[in-house]
C-alpha positions as a LaTeX table, in Angstrom:
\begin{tabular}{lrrr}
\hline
Residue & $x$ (\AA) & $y$ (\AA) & $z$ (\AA) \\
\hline
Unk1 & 22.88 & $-2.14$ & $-17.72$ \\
Unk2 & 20.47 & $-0.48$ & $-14.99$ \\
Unk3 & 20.47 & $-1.77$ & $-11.72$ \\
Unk4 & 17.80 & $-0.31$ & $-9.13$ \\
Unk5 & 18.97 & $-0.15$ & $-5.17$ \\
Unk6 & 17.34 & 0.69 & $-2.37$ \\
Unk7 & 18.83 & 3.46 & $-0.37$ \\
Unk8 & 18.88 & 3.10 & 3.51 \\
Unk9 & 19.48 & 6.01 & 5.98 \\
Unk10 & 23.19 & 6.76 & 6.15 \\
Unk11 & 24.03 & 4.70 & 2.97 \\
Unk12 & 26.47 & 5.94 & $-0.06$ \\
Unk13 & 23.45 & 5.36 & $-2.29$ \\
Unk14 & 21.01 & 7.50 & 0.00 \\
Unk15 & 23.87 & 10.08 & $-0.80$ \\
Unk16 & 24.01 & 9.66 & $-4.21$ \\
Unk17 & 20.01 & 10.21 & $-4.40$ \\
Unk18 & 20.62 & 13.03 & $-2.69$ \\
Unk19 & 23.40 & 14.81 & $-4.96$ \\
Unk20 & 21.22 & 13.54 & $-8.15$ \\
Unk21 & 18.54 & 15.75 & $-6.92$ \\
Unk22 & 20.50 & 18.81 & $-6.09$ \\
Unk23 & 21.99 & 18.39 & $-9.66$ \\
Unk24 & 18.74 & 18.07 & $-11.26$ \\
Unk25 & 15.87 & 20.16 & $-9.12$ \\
Unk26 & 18.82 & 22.85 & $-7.20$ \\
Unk27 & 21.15 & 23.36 & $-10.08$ \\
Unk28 & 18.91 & 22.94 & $-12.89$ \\
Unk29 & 15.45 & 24.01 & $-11.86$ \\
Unk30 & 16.66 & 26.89 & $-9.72$ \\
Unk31 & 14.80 & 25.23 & $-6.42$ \\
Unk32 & 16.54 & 26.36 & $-3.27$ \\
Unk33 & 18.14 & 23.58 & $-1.45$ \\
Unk34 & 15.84 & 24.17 & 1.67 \\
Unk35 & 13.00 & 23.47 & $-0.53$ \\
Unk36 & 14.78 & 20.19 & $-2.03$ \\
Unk37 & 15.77 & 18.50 & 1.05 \\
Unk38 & 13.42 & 18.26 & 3.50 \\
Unk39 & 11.94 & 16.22 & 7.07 \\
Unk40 & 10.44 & 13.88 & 4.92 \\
Unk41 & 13.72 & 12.14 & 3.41 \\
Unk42 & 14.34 & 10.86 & 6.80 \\
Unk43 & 11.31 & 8.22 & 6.78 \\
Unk44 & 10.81 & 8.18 & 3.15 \\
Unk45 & 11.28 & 4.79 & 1.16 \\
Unk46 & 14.43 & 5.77 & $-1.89$ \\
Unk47 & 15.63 & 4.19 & $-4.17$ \\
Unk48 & 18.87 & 4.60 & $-6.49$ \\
Unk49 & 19.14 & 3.58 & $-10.30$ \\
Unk50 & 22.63 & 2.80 & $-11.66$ \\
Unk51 & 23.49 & 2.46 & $-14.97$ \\
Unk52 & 26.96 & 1.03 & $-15.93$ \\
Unk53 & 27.57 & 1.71 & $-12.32$ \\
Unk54 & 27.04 & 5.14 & $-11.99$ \\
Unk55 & 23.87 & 7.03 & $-10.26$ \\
Unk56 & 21.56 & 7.98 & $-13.20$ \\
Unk57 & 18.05 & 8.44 & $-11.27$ \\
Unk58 & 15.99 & 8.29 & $-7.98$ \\
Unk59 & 12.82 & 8.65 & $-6.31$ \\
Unk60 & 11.37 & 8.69 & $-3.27$ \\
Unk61 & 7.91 & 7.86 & $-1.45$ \\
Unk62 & 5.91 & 8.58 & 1.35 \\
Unk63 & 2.76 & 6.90 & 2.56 \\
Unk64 & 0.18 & 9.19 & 2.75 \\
Unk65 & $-2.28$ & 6.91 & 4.18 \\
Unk66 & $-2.13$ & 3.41 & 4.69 \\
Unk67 & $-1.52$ & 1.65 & 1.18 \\
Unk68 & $-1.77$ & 5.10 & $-0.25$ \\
Unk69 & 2.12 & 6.46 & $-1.30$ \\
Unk70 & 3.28 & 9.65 & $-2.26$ \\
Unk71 & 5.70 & 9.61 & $-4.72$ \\
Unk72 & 8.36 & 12.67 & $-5.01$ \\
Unk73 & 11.81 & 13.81 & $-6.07$ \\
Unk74 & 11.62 & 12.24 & $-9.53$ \\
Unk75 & 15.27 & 13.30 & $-10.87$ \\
Unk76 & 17.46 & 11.38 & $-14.14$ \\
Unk77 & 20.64 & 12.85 & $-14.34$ \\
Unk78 & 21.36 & 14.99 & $-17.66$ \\
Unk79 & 23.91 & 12.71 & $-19.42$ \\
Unk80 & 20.95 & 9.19 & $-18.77$ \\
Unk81 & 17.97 & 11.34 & $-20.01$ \\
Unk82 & 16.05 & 9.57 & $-23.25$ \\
Unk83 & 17.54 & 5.94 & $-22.18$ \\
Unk84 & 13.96 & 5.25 & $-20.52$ \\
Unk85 & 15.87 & 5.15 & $-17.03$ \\
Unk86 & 12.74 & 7.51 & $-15.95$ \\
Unk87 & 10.38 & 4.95 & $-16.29$ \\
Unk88 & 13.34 & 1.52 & $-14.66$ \\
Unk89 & 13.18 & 4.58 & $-11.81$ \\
Unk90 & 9.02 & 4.70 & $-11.52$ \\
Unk91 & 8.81 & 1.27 & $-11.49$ \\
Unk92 & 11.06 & 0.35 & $-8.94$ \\
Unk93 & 9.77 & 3.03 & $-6.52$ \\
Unk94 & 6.52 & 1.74 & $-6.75$ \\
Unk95 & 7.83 & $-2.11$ & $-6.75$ \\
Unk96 & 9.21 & $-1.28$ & $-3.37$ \\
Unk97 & 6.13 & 0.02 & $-1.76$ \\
Unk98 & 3.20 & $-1.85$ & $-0.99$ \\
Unk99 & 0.86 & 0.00 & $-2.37$ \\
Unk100 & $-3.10$ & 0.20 & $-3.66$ \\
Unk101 & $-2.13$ & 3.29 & $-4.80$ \\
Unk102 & 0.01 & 6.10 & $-5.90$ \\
Unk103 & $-0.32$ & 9.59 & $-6.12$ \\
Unk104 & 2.57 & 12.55 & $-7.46$ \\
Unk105 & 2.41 & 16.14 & $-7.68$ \\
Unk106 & 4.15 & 15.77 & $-11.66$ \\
Unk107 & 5.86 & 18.96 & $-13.28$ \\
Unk108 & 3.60 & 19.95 & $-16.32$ \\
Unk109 & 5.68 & 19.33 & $-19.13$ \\
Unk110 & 6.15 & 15.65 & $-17.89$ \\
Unk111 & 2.46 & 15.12 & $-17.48$ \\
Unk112 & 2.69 & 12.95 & $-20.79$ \\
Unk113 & 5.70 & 10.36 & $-19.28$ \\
Unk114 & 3.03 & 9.91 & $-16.20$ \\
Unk115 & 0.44 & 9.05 & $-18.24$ \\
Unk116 & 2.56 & 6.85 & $-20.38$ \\
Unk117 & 2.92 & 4.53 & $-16.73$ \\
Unk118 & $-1.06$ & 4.58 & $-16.11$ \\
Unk119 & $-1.20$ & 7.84 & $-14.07$ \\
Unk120 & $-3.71$ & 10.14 & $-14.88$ \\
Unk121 & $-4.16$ & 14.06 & $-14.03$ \\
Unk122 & $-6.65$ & 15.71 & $-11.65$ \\
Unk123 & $-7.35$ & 18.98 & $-10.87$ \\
Unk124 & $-5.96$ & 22.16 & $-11.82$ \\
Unk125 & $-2.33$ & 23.51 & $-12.44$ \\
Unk126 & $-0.59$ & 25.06 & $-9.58$ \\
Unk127 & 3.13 & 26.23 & $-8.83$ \\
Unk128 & 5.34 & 24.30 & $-6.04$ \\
Unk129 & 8.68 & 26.51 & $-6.07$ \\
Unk130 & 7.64 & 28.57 & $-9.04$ \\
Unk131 & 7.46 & 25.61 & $-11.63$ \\
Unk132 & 4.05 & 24.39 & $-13.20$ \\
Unk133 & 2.26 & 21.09 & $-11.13$ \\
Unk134 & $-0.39$ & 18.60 & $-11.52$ \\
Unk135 & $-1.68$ & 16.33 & $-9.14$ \\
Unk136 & $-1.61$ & 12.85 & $-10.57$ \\
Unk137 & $-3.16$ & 9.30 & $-8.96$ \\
Unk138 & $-2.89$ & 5.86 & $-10.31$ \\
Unk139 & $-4.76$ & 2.69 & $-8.67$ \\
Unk140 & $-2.70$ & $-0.36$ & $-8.87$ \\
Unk141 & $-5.39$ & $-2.55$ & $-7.06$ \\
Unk142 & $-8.76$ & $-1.78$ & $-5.71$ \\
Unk143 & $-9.37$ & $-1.85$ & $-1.63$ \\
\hline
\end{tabular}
């Protein structure tokens, strides 16, 4: 059972989003933890997804402009992968921001789970800490 928290400044869960990026981009992608944890955290909006009690995935987001959010630091822990906790995750990130719409800067290779959630690609491919990106937007109302 997946349960999807909200992660307030100072919070265990805020921590646990935390470590279940380091695990995933840091130890995983080979980001350096400078890159990974940043000024932004401390305003961003996170959330934490638990399954059977234990933190399986977060993201956070940003607003860019008003009604306009940012979404970032996309990470599912190893051992919840292929349980579609990716997509519990995307929707309650953009369930707890009022939003018209969304925009993500998406790793290539998951360009496909994006589009699978009504995102779709723009632009060209470019690197963000040496790993393929693709600027994605999705409109969840019109202005």
């Amino acid at each position: 059972m997946a349960e999807i928290l909200r992660a307030l400044p100072g919070s265990p869960e805020l921590e646990a989003c935390f470590a279940l990026r380091m695990a995933v981009f840091v130890q995983e992608q080979k980001v350096s933890p400078e890159e990974e944890l940043d000024a932004l955290d401390a305003t961003a909006t996170h959330v934490l997804l638990r399954h059977e009690g234990q933190p399986a995935a977060t993201a956070r987001a940003v607003e860019k402009a008003p009604g306009v959010w940012k979404i970032g630091r996309v990470a599912v822990a190893a051992p919840f992968r292929k349980f579609g906790l990716g997509k519990a995750v995307m929707q309650g990130i953009e369930a707890a921001c009022p939003a018209r719409s969304f925009m993500l800067e998406a790793q290539t290779h998951a360009i496909g789970f994006y589009e699978a959630l009504g995102y779709v690609a723009e632009g060209p491919v470019y690197l963000d800490a040496g790993i393929p990106h693709r600027l994605m937007r999705k409109v969840v109302q019109t202005p």
